[in-house]
MMTF fields as JSON, N, C-alpha, C and O atoms, coordinates in Angstrom:
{
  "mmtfVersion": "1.0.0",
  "mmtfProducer": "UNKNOWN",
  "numBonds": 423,
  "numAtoms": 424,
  "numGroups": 106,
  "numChains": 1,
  "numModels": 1,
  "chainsPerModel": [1],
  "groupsPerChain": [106],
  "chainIdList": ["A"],
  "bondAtomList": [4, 2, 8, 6, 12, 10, 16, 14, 20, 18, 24, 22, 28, 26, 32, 30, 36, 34, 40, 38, 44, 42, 48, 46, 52, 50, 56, 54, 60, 58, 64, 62, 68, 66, 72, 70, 76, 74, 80, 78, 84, 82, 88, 86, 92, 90, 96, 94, 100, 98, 104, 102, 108, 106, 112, 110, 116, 114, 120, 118, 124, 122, 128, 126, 132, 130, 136, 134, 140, 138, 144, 142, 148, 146, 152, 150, 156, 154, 160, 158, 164, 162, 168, 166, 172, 170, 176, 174, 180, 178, 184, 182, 188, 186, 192, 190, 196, 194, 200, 198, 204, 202, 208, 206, 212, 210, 216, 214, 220, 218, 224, 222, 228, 226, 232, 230, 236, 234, 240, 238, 244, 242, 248, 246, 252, 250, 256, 254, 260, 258, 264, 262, 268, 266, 272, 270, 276, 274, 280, 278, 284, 282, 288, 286, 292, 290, 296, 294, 300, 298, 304, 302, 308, 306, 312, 310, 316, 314, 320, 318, 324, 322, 328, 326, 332, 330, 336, 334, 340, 338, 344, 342, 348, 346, 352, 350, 356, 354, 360, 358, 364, 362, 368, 366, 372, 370, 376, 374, 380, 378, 384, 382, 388, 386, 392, 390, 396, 394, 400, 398, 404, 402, 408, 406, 412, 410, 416, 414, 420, 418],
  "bondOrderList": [1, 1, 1, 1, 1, 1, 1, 1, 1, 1, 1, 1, 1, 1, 1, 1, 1, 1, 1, 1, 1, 1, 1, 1, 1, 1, 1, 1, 1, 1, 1, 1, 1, 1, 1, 1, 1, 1, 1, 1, 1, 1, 1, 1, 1, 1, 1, 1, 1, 1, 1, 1, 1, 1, 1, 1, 1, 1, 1, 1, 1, 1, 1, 1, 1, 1, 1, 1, 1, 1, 1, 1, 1, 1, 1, 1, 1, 1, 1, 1, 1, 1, 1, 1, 1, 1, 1, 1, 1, 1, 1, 1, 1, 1, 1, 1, 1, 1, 1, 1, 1, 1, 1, 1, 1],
  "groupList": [{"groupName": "UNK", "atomNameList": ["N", "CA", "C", "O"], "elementList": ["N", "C", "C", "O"], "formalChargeList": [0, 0, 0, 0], "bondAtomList": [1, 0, 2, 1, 3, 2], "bondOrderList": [1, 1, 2], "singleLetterCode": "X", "chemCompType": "L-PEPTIDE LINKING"}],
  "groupTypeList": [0, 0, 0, 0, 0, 0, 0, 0, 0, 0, 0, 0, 0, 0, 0, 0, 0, 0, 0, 0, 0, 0, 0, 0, 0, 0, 0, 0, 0, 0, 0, 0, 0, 0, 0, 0, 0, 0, 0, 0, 0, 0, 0, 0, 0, 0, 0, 0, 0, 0, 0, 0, 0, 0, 0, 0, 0, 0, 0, 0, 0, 0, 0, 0, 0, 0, 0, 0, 0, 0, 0, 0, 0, 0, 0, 0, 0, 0, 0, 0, 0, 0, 0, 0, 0, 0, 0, 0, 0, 0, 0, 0, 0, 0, 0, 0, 0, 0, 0, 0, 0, 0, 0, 0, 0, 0],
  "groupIdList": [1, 2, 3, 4, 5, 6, 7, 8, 9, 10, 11, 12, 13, 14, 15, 16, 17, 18, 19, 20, 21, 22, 23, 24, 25, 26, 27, 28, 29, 30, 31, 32, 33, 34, 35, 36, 37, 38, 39, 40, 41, 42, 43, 44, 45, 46, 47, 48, 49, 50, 51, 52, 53, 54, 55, 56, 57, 58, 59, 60, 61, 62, 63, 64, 65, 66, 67, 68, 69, 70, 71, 72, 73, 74, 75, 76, 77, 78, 79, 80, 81, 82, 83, 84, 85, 86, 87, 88, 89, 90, 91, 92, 93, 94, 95, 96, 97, 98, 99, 100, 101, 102, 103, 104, 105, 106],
  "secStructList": [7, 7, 7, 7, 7, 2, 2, 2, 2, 2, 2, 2, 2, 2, 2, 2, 2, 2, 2, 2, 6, 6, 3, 3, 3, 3, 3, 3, 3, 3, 3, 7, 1, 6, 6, 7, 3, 3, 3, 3, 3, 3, 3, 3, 7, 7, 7, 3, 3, 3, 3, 7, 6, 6, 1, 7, 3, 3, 3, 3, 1, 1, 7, 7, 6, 6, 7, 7, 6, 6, 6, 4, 4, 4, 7, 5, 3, 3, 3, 6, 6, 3, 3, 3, 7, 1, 2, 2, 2, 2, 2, 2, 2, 2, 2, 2, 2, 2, 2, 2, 2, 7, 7, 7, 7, 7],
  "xCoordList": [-5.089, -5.273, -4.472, -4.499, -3.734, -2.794, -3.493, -3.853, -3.806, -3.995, -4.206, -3.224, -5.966, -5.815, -5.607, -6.411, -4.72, -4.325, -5.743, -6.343, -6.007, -6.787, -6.513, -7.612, -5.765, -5.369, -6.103, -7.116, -5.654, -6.289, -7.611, -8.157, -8.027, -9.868, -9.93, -10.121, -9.883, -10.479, -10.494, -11.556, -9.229, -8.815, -10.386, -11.339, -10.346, -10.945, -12.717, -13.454, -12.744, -14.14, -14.57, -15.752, -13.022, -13.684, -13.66, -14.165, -13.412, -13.145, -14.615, -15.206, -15.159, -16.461, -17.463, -18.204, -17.435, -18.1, -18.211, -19.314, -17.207, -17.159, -17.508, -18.026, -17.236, -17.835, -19.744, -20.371, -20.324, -21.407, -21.836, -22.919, -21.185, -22.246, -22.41, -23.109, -21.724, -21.795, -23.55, -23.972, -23.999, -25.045, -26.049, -26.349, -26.382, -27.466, -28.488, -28.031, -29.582, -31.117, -31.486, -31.742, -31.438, -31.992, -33.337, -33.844, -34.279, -35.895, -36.428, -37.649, -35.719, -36.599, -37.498, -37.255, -38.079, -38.878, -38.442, -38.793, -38.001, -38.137, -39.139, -39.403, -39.467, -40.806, -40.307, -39.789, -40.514, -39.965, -41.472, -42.319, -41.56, -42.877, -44.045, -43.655, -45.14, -46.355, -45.824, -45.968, -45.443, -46.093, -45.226, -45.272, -43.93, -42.906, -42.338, -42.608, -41.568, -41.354, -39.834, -39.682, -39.001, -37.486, -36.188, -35.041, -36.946, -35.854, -36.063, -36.956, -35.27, -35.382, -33.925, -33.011, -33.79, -32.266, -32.416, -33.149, -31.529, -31.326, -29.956, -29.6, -29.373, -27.935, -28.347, -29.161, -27.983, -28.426, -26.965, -26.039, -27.015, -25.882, -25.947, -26.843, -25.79, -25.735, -25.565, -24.503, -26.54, -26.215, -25.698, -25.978, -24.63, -23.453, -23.791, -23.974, -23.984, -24.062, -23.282, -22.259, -22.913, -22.15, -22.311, -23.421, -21.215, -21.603, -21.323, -20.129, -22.192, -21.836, -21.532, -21.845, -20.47, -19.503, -20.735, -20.46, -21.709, -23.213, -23.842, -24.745, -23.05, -23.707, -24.646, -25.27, -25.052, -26.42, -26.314, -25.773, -26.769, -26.721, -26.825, -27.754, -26.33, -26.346, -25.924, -24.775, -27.696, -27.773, -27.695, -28.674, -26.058, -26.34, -26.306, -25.947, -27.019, -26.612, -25.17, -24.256, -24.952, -24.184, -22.692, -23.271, -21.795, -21.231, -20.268, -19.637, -19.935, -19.116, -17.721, -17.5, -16.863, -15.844, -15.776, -14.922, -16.689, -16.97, -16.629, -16.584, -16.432, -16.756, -15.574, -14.473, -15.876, -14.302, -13.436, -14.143, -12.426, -12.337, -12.372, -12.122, -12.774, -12.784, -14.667, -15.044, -15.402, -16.665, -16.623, -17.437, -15.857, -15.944, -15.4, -15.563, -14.828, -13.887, -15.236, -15.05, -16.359, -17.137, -18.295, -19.366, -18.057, -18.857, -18.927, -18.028, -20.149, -20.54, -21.995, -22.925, -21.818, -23.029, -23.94, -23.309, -25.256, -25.836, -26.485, -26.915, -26.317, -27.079, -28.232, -28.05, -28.922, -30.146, -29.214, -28.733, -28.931, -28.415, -26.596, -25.885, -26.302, -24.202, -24.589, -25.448, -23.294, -22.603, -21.261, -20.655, -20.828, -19.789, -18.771, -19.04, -17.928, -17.304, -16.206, -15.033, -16.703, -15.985, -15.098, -14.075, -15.309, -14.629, -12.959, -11.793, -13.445, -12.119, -11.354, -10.538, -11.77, -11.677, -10.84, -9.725, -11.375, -10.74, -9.405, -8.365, -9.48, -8.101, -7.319, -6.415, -7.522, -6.747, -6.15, -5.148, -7.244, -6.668, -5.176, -4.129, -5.958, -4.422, -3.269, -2.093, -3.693, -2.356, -1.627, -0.406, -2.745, -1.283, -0.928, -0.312, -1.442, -0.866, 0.435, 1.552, 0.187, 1.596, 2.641, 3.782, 1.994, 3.044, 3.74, 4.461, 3.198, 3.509, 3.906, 4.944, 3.238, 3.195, 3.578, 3.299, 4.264, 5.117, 3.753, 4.011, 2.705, 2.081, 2.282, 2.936, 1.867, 2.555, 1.304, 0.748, 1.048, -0.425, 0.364, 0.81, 0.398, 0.729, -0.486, -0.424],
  "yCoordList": [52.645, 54.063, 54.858, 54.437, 56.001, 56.794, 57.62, 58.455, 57.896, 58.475, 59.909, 60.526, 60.709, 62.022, 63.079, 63.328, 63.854, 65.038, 65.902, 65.884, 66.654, 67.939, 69.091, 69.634, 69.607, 70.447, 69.224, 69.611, 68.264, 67.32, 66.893, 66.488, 66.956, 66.912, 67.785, 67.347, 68.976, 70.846, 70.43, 70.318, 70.249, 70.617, 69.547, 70.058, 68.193, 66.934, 68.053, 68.285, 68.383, 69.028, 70.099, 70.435, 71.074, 71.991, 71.671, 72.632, 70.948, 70.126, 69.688, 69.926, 68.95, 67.953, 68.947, 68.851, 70.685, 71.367, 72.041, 72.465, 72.157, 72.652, 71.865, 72.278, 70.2, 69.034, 69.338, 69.824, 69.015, 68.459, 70.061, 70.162, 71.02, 72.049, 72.542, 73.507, 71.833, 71.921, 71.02, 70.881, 70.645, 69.608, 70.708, 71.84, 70.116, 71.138, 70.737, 69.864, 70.794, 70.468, 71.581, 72.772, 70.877, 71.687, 71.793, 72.753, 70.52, 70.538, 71.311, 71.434, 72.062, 72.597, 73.889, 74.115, 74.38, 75.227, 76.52, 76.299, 77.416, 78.599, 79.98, 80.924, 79.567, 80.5, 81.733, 81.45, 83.027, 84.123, 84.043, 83.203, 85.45, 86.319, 86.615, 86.935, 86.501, 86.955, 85.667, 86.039, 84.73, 83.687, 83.894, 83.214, 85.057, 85.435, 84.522, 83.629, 83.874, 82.983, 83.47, 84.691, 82.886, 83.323, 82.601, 83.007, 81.31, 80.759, 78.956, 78.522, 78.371, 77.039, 76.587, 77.409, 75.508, 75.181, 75.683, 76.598, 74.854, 75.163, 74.614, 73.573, 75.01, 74.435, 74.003, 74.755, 73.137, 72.566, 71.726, 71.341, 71.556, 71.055, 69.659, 69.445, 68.993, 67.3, 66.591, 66.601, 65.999, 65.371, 64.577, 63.702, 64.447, 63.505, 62.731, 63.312, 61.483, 60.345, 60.162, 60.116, 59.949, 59.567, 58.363, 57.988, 57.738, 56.455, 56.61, 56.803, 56.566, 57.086, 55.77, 54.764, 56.016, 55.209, 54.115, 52.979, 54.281, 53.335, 52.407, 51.575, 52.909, 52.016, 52.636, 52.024, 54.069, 55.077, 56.054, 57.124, 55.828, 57.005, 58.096, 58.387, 58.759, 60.603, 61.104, 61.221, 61.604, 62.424, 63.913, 64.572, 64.699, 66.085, 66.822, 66.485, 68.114, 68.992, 69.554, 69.345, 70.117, 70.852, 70.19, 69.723, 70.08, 69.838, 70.758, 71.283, 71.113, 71.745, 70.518, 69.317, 72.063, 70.919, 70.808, 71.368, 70.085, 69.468, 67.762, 66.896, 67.608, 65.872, 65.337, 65.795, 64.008, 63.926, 62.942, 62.215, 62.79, 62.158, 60.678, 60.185, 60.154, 58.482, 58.646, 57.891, 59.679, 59.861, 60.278, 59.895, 61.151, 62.026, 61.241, 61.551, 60.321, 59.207, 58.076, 56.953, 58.574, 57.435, 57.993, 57.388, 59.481, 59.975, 59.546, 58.986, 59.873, 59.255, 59.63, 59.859, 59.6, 60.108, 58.881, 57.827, 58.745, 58.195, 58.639, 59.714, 57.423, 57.897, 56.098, 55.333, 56.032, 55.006, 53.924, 54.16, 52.989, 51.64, 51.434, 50.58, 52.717, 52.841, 54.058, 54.939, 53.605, 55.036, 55.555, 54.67, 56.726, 57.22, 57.691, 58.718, 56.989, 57.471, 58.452, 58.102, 60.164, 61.125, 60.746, 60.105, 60.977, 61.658, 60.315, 60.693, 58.844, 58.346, 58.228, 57.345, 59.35, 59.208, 60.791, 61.008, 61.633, 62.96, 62.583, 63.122, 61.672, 61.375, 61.233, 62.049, 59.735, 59.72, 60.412, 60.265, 61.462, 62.11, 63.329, 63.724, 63.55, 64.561, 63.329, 63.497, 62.385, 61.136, 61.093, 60.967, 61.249, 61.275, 61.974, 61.783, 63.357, 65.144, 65.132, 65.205, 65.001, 64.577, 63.714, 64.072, 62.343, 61.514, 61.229, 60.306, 62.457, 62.425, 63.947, 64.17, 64.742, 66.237, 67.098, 68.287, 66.714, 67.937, 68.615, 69.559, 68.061, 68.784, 68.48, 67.485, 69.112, 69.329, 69.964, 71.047, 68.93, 69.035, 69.142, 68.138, 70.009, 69.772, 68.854, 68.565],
  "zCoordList": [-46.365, -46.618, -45.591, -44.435, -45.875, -45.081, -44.161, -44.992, -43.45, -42.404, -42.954, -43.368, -42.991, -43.445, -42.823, -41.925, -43.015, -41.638, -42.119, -43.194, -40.864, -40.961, -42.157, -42.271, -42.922, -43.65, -45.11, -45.692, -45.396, -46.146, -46.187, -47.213, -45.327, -44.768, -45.419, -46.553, -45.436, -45.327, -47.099, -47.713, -47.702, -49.229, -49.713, -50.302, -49.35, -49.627, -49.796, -50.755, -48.601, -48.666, -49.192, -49.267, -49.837, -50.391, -51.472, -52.052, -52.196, -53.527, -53.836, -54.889, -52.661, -53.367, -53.733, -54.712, -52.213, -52.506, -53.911, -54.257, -54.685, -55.892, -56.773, -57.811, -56.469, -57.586, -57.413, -58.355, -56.284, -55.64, -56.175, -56.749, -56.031, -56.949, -58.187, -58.498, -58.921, -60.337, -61.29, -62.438, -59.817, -60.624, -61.351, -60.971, -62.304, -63.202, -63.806, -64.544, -63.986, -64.765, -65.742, -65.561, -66.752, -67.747, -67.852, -68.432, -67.134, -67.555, -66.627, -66.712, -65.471, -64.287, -64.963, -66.148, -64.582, -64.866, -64.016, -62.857, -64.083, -62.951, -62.904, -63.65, -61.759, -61.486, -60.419, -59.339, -60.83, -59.646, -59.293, -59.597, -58.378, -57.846, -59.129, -60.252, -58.881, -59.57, -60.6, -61.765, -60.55, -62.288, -63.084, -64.109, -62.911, -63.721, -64.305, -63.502, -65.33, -65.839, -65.407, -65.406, -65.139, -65.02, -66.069, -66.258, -66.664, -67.836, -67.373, -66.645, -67.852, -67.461, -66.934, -66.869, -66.636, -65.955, -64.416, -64.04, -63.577, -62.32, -61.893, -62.446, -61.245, -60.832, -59.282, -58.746, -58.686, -57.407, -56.728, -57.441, -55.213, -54.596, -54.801, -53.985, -55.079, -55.104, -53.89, -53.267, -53.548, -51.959, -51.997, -52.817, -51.098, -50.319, -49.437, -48.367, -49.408, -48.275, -47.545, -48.227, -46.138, -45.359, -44.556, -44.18, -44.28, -43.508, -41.884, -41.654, -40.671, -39.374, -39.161, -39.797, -37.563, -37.006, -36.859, -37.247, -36.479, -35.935, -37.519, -37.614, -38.438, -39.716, -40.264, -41.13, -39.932, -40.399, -41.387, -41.11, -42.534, -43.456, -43.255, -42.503, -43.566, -43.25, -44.399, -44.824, -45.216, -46.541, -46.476, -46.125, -46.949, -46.453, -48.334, -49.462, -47.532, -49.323, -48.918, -49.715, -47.965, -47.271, -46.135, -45.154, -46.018, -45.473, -44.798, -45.715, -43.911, -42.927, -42.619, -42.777, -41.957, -41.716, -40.22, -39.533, -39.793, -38.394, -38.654, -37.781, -39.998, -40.114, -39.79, -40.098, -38.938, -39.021, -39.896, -40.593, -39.999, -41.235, -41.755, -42.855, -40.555, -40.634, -41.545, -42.441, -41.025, -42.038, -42.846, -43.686, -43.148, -44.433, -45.851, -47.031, -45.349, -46.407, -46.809, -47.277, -46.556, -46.697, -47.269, -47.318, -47.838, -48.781, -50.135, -50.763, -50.567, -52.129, -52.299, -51.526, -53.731, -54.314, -54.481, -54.403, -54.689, -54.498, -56.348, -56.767, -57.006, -58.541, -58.981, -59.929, -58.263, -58.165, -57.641, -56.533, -58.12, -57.736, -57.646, -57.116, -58.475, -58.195, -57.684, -57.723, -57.061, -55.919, -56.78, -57.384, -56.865, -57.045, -55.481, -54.858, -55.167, -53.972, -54.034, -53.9, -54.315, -54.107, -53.02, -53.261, -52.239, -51.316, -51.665, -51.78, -51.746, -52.02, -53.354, -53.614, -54.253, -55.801, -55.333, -55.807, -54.556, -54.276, -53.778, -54.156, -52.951, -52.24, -53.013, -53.196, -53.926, -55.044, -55.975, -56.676, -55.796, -57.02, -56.455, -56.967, -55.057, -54.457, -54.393, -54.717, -54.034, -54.096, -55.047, -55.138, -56.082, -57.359, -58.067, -59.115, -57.351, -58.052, -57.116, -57.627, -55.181, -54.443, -55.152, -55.446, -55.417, -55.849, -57.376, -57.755, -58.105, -59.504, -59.885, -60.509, -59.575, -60.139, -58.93, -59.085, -57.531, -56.888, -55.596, -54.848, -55.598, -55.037, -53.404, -53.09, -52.643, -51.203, -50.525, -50.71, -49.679, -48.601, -46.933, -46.378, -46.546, -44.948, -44.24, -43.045]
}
């Protein structure tokens, strides 16, 4: 794997943020103030797993770009028994918009 510069981190993470918040439930129920009924459906952040340098899971909703990128490459969703690994499916995918379609990451 190539070495991810900082400008590539940033894109990588604002990317998942836009994947990881698209998650949606249609069965939720929404309740405002006083018992109000507000509709059903909820849109929610999808939590991201990370793997720390120590071998320790780290489940966030939220991610900042404090991570650095030897962790951040080791994000994935967690869906019962498979994992989906964003963060190296994101890479890929700028890998081969760069290496096919012209795109240009400093």
């Amino acid at each position: 794997m190539k070495k991810i510069t900082k400008s590539r981190l940033h894109l990588l993470l604002e990317i998942e943020r836009i994947i990881g918040g698209e998650c949606y439930n249609a069965k939720t129920q929404n309740w405002g103030p006083n018992g109000v009924f507000e509709g059903e459906g909820r849109h929610f952040p999808y939590p991201i797993t990370f793997i720390g340098s120590d071998g320790n899971k780290i489940k966030r909703k939220n991610v900042d770009n404090s991570l650095s990128a030897e962790m951040a490459i080791t994000g994935y969703y967690a869906f019962g028994a498979n994992q989906l690994l964003i963060m190296r499916a994101l890479d890929k995918v700028i890998r081969h918009l760069e290496d096919n379609h012209g795109l240009s990451i400093s």
